[in-house]
Wavefront OBJ file of the C-alpha trace (Angstrom):
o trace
v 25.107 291.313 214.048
v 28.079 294.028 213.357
v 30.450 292.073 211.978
v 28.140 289.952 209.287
v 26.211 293.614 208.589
v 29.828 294.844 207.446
v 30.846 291.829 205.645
v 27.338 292.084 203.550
v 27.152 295.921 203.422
v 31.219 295.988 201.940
v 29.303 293.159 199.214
v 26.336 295.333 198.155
v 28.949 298.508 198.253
v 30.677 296.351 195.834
v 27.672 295.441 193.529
v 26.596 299.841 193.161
v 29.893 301.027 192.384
v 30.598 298.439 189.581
v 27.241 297.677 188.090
v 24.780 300.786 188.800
v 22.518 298.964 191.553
v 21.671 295.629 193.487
v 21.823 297.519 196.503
v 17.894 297.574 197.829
v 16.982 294.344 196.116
v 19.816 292.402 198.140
v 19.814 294.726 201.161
v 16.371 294.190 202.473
v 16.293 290.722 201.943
v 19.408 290.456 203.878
v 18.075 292.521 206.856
v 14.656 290.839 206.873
v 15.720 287.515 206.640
v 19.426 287.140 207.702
v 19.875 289.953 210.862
v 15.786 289.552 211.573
v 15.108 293.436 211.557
v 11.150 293.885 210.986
v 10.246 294.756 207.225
v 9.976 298.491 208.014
v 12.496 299.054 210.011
v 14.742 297.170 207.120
v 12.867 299.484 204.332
v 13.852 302.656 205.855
v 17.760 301.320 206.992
v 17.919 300.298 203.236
v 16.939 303.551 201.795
v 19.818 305.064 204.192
v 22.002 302.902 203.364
v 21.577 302.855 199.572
v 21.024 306.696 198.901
v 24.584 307.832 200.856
v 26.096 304.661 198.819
v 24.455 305.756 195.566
v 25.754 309.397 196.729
v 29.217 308.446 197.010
v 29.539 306.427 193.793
v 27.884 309.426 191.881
v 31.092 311.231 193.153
v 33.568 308.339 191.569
v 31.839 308.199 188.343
v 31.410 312.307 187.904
v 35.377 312.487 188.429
v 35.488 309.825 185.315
v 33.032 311.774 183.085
v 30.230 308.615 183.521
v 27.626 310.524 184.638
v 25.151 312.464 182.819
v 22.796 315.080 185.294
v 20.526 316.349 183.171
v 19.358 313.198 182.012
v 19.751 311.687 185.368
v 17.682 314.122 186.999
v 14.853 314.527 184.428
v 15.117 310.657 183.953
v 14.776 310.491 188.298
v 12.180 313.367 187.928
v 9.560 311.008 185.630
v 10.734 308.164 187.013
v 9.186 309.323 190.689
v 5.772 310.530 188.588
v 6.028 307.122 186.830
v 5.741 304.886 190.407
v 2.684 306.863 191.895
v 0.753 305.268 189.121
v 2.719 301.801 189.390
v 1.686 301.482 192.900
v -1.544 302.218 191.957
v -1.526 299.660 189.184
v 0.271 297.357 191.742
v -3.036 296.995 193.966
v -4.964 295.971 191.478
v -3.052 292.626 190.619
v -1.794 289.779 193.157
v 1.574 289.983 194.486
v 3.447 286.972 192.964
v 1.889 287.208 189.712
v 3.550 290.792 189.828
v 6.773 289.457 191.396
v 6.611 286.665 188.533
v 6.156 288.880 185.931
v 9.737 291.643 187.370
v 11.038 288.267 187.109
v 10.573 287.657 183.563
v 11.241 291.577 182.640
v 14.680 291.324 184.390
v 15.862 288.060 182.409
v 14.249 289.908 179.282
v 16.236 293.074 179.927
v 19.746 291.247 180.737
v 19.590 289.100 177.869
v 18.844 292.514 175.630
v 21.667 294.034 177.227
v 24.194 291.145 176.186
v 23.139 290.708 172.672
v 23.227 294.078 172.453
v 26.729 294.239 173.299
v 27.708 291.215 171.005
v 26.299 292.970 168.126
v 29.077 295.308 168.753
v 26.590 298.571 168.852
v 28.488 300.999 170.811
v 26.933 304.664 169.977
v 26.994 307.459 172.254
v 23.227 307.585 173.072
v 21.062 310.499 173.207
v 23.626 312.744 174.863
v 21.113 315.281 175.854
v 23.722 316.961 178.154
v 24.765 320.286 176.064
v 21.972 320.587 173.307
v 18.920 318.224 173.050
v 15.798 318.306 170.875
v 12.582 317.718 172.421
v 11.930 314.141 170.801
v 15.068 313.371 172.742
v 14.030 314.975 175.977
v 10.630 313.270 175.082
v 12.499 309.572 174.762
v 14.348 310.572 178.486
v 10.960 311.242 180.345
v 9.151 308.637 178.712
v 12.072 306.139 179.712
v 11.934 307.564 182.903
v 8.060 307.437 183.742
v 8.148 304.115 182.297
v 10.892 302.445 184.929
v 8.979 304.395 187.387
v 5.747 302.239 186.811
v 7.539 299.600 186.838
v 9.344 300.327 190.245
v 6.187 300.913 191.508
v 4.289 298.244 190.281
v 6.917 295.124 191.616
v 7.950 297.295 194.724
v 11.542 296.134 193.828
v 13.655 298.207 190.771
v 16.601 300.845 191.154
v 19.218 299.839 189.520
v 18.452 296.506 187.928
v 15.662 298.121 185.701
v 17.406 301.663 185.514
v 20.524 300.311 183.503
v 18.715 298.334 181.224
v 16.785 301.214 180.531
v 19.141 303.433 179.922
v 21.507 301.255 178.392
v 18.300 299.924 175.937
v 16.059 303.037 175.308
v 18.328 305.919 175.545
v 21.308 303.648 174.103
v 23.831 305.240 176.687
v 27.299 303.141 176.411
v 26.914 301.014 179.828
v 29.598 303.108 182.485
v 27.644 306.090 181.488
v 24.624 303.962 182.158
v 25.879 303.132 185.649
v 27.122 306.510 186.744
v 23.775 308.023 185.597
v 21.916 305.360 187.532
v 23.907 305.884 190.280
v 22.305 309.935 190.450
v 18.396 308.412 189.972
v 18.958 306.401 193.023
v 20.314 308.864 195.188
v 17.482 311.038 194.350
v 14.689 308.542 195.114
v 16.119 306.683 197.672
v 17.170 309.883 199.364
v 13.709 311.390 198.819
v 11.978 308.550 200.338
v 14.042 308.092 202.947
v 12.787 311.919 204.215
v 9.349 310.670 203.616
v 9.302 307.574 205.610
v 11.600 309.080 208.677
v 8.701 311.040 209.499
v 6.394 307.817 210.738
v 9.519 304.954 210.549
v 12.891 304.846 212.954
v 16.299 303.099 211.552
v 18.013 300.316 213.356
v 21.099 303.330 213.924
v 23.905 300.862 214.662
v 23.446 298.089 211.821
v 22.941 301.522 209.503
v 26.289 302.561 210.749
v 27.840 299.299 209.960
v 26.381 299.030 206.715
v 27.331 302.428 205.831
v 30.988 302.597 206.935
v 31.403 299.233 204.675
v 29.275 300.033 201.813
v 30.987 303.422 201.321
v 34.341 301.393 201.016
v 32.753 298.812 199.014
v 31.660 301.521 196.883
v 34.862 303.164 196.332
v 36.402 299.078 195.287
v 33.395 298.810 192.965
v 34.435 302.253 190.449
v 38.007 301.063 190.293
v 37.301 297.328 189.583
v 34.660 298.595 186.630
v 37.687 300.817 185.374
v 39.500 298.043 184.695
v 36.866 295.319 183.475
v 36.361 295.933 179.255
v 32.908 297.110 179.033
v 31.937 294.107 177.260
v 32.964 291.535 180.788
v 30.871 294.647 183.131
v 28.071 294.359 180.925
v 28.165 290.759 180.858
v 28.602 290.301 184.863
v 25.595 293.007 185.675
v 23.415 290.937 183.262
v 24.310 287.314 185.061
v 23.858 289.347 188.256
v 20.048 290.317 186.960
v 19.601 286.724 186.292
v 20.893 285.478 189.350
v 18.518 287.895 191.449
v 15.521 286.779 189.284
v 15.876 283.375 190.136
v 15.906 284.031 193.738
v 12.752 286.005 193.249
v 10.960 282.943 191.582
v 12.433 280.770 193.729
v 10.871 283.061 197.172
v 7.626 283.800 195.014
v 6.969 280.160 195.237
v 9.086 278.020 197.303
v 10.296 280.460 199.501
v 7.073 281.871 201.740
v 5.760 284.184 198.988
v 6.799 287.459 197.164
v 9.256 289.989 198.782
l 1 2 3 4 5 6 7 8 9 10 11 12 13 14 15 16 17 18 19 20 21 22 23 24 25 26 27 28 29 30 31 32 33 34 35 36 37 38 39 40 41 42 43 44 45 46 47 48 49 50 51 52 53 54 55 56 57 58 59 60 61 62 63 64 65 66 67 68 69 70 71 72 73 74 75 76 77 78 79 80 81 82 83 84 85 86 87 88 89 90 91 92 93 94 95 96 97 98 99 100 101 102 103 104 105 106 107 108 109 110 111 112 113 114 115 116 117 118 119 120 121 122 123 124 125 126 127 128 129 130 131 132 133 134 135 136 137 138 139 140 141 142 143 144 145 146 147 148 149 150 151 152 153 154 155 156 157 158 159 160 161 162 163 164 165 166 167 168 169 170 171 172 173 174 175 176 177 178 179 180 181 182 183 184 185 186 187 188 189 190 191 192 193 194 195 196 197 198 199 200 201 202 203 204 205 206 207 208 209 210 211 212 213 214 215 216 217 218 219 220 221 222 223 224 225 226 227 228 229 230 231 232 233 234 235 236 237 238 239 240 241 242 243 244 245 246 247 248 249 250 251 252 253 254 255 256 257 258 259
């Protein structure tokens, strides 16, 4: 299982460093259902896995000026507030209704994200990194507790709703948008992964094979996305969004049921 876990870890290395995310949505379907590792075994390996790649690409995209901390880390900050009550909500509602519905909300947010870039609106966002006022601050957390209850809700998110939301609420240009996303998924994945290690182990060896590839793919990712126009990046993380929500329909009810 070494060599296909470094083949697929080098591809979802690949997907964080250019688009912002696609690593836990992809990963744990891939361990689950391609190397057979039992769903929480392949929850915690993906949290390892993702937060160190996150981690990494947060380094890349700081060196280029595309991330933004303070927003990241209030915007991570609500956004772990936001999920308590999505899981809540998420209990209350049956699984592929909910997995329907993340469905619909991704295709939503991608094709938001491309008109949004034809209509040629390219401000500078917020910018709440030197001098803020508190409506803006207010817009960050509220964005932030927002993706969180919707993380929470599906059980599926990071990137693929983080981008949109910072790229369509705060109006960040889309490389800051995937840098900053980049910092909120270290945080959470990172924080989680502490949380479940207490009462979950890691498969250590596919980890290690994932990781050594995934920090490479990583690295490939920032300098591809340097050299795409922002317009052909935004466009290839949106078709990337779609392509995921189709295999979520497609699982919710053809494949065995919701993730």
């Amino acid at each position: 299982m070494i060599l296909p876990a470094v083949l697929l870890g080098a591809l979802v290395g690949l997907l964080m460093g250019a688009v912002g995310g696609g690593g836990s949505i992809l990963l744990v379907p891939i361990l689950v259902y391609l190397l057979g590792q039992p769903v929480r075994v392949a929850t915690t390996t993906s949290l390892a896995v993702v937060g160190i790649n996150a981690l990494v690409g947060v380094a890349g995209h700081a060196r280029e000026g595309h991330v933004l901390p303070r927003t990241g880390l209030v915007f991570g900050a609500a956004g772990v507030a936001g999920s308590v009550l999505g899981a809540w909500l998420g209990g209350l509602v049956s699984g592929r209704l909910f997995m329907t519905l993340f469905a619909l909300v991704m295709v939503a947010g991608a094709a938001a994200i491309v008109l949004r870039t034809d209509s040629g609106d390219d401000d500078d966002g917020i910018g709440c990194e030197d001098a803020c006022a508190p409506a803006d601050w207010a817009k960050v957390v509220a964005a932030g507790l927002g993706v969180g209850v919707l993380t929470g809700l599906f059980g599926v998110g990071g990137g693929f709703v983080i981008v949109p939301a910072l790229v369509l609420l705060l109006r960040l240009p889309m490389r800051d948008a995937v840098g900053t996303s980049l910092l909120v998924i270290a945080l959470t994945a990172l924080s989680a992964l502490v949380a479940k290690l207490g009462t979950t182990g890691l498969d250590a060896g596919l980890t290690a094979a994932f990781l050594g590839s995934g920090v490479a793919g990583v690295i490939a990712g920032e300098r591809l996305s340097e050299h795409l126009p922002e317009r052909r990046l935004t466009q290839g993380f949106a078709a990337v969004v779609v392509l995921v929500a189709c295999y979520v329909l497609w699982h919710t009810y053809l494949g065995g049921g919701p993730v």
